[in-house]
C-alpha positions as CSV (number, residue, x, y, z in Angstrom):
1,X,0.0,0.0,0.0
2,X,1.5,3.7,-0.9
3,X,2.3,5.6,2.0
4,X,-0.3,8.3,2.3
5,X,2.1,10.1,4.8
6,X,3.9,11.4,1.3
7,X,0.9,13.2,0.7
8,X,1.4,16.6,1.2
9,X,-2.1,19.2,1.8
10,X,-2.1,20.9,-1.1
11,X,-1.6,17.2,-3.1
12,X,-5.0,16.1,-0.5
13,X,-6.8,19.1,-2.2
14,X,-6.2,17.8,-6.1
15,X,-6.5,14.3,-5.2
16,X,-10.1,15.3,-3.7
17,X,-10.9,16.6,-6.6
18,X,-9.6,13.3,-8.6
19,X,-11.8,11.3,-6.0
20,X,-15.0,13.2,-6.4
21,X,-15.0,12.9,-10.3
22,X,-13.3,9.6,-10.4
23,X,-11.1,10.7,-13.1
24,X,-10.4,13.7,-15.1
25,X,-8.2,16.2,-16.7
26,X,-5.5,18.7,-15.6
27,X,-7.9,21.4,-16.5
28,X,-10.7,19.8,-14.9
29,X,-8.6,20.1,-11.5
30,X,-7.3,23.6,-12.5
31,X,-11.3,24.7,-12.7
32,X,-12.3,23.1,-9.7
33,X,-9.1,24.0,-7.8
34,X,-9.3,27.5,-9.1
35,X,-12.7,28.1,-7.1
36,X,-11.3,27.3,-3.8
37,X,-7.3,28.5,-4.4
38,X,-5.6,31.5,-5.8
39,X,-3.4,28.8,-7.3
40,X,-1.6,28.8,-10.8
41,X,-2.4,26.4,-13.5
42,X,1.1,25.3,-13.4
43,X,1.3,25.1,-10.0
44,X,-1.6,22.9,-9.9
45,X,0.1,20.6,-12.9
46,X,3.4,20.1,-10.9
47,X,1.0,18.5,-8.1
48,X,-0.4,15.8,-10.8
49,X,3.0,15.5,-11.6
50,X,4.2,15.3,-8.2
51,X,0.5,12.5,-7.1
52,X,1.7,10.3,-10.7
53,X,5.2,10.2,-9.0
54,X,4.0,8.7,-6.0
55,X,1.8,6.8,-7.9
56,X,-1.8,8.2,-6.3
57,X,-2.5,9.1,-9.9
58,X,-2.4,7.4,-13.1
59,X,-2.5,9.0,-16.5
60,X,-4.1,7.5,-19.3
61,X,-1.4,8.9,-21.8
62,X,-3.0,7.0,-24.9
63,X,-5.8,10.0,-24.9
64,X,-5.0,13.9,-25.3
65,X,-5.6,15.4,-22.6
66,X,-4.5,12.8,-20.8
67,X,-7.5,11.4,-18.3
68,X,-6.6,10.8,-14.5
69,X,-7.3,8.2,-12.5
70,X,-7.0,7.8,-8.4
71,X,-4.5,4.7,-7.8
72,X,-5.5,4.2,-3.9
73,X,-9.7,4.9,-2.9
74,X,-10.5,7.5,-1.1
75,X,-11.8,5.5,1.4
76,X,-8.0,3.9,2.6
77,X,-6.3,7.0,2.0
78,X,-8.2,9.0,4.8
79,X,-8.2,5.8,7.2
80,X,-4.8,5.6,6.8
81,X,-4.2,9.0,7.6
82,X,-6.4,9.2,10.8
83,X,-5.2,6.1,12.3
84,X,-1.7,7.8,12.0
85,X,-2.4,10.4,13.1
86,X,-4.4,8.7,16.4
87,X,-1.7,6.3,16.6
88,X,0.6,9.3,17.4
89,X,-1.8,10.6,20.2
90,X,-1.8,9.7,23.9
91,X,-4.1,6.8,24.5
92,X,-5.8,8.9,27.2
93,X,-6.2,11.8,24.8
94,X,-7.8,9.6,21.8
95,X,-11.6,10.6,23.1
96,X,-10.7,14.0,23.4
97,X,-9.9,14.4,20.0
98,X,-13.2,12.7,18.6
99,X,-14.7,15.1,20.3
100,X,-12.8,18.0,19.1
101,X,-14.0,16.6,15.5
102,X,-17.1,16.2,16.7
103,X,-18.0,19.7,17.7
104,X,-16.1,21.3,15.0
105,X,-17.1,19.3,12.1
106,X,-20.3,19.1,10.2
107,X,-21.7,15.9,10.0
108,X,-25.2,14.3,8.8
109,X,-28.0,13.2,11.0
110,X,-27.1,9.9,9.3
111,X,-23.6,10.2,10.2
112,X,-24.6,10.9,13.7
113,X,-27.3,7.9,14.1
114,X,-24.3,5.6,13.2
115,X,-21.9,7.1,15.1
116,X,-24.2,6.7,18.3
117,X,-24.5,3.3,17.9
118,X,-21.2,2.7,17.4
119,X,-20.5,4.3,20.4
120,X,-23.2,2.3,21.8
121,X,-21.7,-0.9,20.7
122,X,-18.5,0.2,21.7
123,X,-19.7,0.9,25.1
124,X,-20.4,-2.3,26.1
125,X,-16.8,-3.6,26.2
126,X,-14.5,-0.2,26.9
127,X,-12.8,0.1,29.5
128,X,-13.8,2.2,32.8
129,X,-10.4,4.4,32.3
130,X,-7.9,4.6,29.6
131,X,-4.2,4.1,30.9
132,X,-1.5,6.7,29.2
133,X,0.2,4.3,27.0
134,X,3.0,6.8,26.4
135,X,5.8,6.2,28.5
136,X,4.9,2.5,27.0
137,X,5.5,-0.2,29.8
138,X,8.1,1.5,31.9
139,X,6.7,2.5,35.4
């Protein structure tokens, strides 16, 4: 699996738009990404570039323009990038930051049904406290 961690932000914001249309053009991306940034057009090509490189893109290069294709879903690109990032957090912190997400995100009724009964689900078998798991098991 490629290693979404080479991903920088501003390649998150073309592959987004890669994801949403399933594939496209360079100047497909440069309209999109032209609404939301006061990026270049060539700036914007050096990021496909940069996403083929890494192989998050593919380019159909039998067809001018050449069409674009995602190489990893959507899908295992962000779970790969939260569980970094909550494999990097504090064990006892972990709930905190779903929270944070929580309150600062928004998020469909749907959404929130499933996430309650997740939570409800989850509830069952969690743990009364969560032991900092930083200092790993040295006490």
């Amino acid at each position: 699996m490629r290693n979404i961690e080479t991903m920088s932000d501003a390649e998150w914001n073309v592959m987004r738009i890669f994801w949403t249309l399933g594939k496209g053009t360079s100047k497909d991306a440069i309209m999109y990404l032209k609404r939301k940034t006061d990026w270049k057009e060539a700036t914007i090509k050096t990021l496909i570039v940069r996403l083929q490189k890494k192989d998050f893109l593919k380019a159909d290069e039998t067809s001018r323009p050449y069409i674009y294709t995602p190489t990893i879903k959507e899908e295992d690109a962000i779970d790969q990038n939260v569980n970094r990032l909550f494999n990097s957090l504090c064990c006892m912190r972990k709930g905190r930051a779903v929270e944070d997400l929580i309150q600062n995100s928004e998020i469909s009724k749907s959404d929130i049904n499933d996430m309650i009964e997740l939570l409800n689900k989850k509830q069952e078998t969690a743990p009364d406290k969560v032991e900092c798991d930083c200092l790993g098991d040295a006490k």
